[in-house]
Backbone bond lengths (Angstrom), bond angles and torsions (degrees), N, CA, C in turn:
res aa  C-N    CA-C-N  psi(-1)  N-CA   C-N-CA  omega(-1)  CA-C   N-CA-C  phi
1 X - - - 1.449 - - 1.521 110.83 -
2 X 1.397 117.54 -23.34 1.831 117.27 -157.83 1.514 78.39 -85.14
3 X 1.673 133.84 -33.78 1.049 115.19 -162.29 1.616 123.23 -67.70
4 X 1.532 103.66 -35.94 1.093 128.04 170.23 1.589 119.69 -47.63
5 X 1.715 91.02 -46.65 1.515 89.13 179.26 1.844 112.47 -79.51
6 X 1.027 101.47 -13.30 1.639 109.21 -174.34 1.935 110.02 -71.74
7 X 1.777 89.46 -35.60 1.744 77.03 -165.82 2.033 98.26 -91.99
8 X 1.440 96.08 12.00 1.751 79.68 -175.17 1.800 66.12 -113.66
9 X 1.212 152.58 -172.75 1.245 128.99 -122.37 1.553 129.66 33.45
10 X 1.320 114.81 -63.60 1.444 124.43 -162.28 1.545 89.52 -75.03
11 X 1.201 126.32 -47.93 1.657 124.59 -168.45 1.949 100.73 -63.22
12 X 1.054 97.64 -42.85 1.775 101.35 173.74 1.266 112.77 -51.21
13 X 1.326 128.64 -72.14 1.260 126.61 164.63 1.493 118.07 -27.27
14 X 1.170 108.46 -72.64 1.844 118.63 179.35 1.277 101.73 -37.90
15 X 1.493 124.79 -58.64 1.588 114.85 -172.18 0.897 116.61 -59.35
16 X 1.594 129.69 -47.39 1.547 117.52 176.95 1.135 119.94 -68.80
17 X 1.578 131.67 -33.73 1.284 139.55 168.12 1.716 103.08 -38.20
18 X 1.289 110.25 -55.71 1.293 129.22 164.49 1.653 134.08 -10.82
19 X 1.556 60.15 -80.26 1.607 97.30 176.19 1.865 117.58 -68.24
20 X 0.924 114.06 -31.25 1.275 129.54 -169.93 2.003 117.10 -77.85
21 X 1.511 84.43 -30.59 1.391 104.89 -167.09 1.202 117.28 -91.60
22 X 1.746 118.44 8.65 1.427 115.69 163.14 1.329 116.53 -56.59
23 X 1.357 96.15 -165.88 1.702 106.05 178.32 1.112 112.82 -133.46
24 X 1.601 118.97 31.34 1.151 124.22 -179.30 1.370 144.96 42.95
25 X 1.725 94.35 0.52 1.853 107.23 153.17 1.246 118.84 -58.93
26 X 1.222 143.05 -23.15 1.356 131.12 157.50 1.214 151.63 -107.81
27 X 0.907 171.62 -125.73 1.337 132.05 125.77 1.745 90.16 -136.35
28 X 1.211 121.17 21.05 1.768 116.42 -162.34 1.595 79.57 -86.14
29 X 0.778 153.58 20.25 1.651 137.23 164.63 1.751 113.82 -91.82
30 X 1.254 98.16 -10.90 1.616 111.71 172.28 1.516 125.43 -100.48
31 X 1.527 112.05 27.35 0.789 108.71 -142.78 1.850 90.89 -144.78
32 X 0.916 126.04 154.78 2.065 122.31 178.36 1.556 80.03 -61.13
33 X 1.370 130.36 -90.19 1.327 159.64 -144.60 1.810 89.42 -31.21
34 X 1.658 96.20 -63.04 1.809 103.93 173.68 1.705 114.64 -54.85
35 X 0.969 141.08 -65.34 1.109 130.04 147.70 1.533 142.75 -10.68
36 X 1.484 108.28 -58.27 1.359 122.97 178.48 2.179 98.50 -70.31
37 X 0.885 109.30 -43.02 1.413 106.56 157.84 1.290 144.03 -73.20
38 X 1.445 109.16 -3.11 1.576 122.71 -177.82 1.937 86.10 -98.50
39 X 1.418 88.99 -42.35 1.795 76.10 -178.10 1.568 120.65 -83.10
40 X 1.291 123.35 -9.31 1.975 120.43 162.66 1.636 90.02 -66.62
41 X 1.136 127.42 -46.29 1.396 129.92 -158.72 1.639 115.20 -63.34
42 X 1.058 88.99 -40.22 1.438 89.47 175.61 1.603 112.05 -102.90
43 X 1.131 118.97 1.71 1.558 129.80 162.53 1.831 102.13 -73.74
44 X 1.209 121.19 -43.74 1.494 144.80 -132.51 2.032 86.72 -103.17
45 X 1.489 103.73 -18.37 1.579 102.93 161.08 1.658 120.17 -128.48
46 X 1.560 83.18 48.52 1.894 82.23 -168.32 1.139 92.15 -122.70
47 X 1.492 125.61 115.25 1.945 129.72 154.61 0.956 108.58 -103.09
48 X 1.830 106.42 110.74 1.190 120.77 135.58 1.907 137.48 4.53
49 X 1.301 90.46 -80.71 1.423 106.37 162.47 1.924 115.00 -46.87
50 X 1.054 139.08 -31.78 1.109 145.82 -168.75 2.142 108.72 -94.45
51 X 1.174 96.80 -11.93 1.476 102.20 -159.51 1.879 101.63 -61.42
52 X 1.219 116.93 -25.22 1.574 122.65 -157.04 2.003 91.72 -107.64
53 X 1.063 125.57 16.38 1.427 121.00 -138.79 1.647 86.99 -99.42
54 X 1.294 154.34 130.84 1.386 152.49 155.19 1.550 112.54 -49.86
55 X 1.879 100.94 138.47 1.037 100.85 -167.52 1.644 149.36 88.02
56 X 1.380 136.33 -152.54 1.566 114.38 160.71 1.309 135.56 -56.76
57 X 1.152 115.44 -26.57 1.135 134.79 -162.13 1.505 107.97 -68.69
58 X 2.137 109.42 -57.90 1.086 101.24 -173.11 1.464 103.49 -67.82
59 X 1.650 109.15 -40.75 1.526 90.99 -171.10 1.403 136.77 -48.70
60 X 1.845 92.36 -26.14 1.806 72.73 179.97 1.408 108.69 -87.44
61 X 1.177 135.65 -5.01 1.453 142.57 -177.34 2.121 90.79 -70.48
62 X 0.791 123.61 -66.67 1.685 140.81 -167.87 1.921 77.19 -54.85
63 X 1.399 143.76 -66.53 1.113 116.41 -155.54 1.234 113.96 -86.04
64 X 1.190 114.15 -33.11 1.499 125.24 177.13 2.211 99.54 -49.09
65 X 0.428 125.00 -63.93 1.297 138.00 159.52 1.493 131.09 -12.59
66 X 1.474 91.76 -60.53 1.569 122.93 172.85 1.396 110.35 -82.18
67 X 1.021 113.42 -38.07 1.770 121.77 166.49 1.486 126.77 -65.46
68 X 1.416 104.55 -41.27 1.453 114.77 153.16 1.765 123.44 -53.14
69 X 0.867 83.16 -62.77 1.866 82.61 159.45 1.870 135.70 -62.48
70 X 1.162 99.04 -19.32 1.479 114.28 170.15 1.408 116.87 -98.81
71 X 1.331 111.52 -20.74 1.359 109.00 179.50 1.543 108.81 -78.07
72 X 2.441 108.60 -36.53 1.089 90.82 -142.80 1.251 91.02 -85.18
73 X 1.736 124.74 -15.07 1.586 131.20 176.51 1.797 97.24 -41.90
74 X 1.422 116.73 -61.94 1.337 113.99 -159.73 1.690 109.17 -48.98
75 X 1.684 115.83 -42.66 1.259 129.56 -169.70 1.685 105.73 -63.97
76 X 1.705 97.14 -50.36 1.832 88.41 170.77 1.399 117.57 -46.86
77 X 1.389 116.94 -42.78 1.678 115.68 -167.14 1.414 138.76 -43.72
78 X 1.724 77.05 -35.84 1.495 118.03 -153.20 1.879 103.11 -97.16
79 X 1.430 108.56 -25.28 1.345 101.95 -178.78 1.898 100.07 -157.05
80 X 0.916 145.49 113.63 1.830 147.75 -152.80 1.571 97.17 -71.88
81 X 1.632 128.77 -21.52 1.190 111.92 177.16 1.710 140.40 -92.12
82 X 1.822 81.39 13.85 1.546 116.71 161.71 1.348 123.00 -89.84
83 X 1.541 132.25 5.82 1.537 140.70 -165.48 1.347 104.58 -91.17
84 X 1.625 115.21 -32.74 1.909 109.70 173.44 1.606 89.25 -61.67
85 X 0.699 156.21 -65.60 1.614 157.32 -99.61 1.789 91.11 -101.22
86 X 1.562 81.64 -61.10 2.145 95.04 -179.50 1.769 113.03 -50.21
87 X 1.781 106.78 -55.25 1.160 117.92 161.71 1.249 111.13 -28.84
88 X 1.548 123.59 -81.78 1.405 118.07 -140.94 1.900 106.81 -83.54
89 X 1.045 107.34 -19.96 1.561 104.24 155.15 1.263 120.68 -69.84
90 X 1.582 129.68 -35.80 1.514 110.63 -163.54 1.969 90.73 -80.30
91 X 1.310 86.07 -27.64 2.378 75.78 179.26 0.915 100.82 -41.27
92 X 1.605 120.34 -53.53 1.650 122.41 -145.74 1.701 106.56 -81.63
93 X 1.272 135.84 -15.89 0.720 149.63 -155.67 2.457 101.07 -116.39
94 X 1.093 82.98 -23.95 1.757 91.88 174.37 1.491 89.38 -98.66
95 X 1.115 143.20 -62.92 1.582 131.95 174.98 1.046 128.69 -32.41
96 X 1.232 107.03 -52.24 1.863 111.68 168.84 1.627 116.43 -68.22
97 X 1.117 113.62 -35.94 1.555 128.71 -172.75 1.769 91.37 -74.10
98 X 1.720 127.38 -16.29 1.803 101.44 -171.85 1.491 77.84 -96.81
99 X 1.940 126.14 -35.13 1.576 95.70 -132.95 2.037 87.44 -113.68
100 X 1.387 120.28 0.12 1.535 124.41 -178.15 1.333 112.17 63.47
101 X 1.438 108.53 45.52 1.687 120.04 173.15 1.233 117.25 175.54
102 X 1.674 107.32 143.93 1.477 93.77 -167.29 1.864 88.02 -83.00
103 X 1.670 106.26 138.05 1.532 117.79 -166.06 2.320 89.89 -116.70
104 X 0.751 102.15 -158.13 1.421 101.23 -176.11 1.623 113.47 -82.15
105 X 1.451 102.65 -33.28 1.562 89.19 178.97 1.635 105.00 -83.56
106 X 0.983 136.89 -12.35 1.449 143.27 162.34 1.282 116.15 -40.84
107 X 1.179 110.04 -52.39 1.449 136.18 -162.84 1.806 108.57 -80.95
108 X 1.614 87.98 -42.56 1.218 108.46 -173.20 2.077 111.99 -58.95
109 X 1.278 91.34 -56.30 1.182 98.99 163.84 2.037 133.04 -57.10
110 X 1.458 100.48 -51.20 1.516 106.47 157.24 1.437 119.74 -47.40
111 X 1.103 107.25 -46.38 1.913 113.11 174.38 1.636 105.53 -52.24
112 X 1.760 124.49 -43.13 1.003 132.98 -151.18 1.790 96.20 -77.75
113 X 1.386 108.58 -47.98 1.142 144.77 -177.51 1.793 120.88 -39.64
114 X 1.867 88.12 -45.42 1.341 107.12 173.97 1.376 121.16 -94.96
115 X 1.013 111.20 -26.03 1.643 129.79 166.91 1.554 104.82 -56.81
116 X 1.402 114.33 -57.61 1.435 121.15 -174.95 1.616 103.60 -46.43
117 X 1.654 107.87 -49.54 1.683 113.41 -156.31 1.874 95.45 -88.42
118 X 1.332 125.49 -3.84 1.425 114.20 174.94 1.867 91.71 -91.25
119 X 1.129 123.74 -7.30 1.952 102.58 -175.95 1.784 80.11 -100.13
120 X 1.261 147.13 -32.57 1.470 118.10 -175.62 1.149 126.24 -76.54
C-alpha cells in the first residue's frame, strides 16, 4: 500500500515539476487538451519492461508512469472526453499495484491507453 501511496505522491510531484518547467511558449499545458498530451507523452516514453530495472532507468520508467496517470487524471477533469484515456491508465496502473507485474490485463489496458493517445 505505502508503495501505492508513494508513486501517486511521486507522480504529483513529477507533474508539477513538469508542469512548471515549461518555457512558457505555450500555454497548451493549461489546458485538458495540454495535459491529455503531456500524459500520451510521457506514456509514449514509458517501457514496461524497464519498470523493475535498478537505478535510472527504473526510476524514470516508475515516474514516467506515474505522470502518465496524473497528467491523464488532470486532462479527464478538465474536459470528460479525456476519462477513456484517465480510465485505461489508472486500470493499468491498479493492476500492477494488486499483482507487481505488468500481467496481460495490465498490458491490456496500456495497449488501450496508447491506442487512445495515437487517435488524439
Amino acid at each position: 500500500m505505502w508503495l501505492v501511496v508513494g508513486l501517486v505522491v511521486g507522480a504529483g510531484a513529477v507533474g508539477g515539476a513538469w508542469a512548471l518547467s515549461g518555457d512558457g511558449a505555450s500555454s497548451e499545458g493549461a489546458t485538458a487538451a495540454g495535459d491529455a498530451h503531456a500524459a500520451c507523452q510521457a506514456l509514449d516514453g514509458f517501457d514496461e519492461a524497464q519498470y523493475t530495472e535498478k537505478g535510472s532507468v527504473g526510476d524514470i520508467a516508475v515516474n514516467r508512469y506515474a505522470a502518465a496517470g496524473a497528467f491523464a487524471a488532470a486532462a479527464a477533469a478538465g474536459d470528460a472526453q479525456y476519462k477513456p484515456l484517465s480510465q485505461a491508465i489508472r486500470r493499468s496502473q491498479e493492476r500492477h499495484a494488486r499483482v507487481f507485474e505488468f500481467d496481460a490485463a495490465a498490458k491490456k489496458d496500456l495497449d488501450k491507453a496508447r491506442g487512445i493517445c495515437r487517435d488524439l
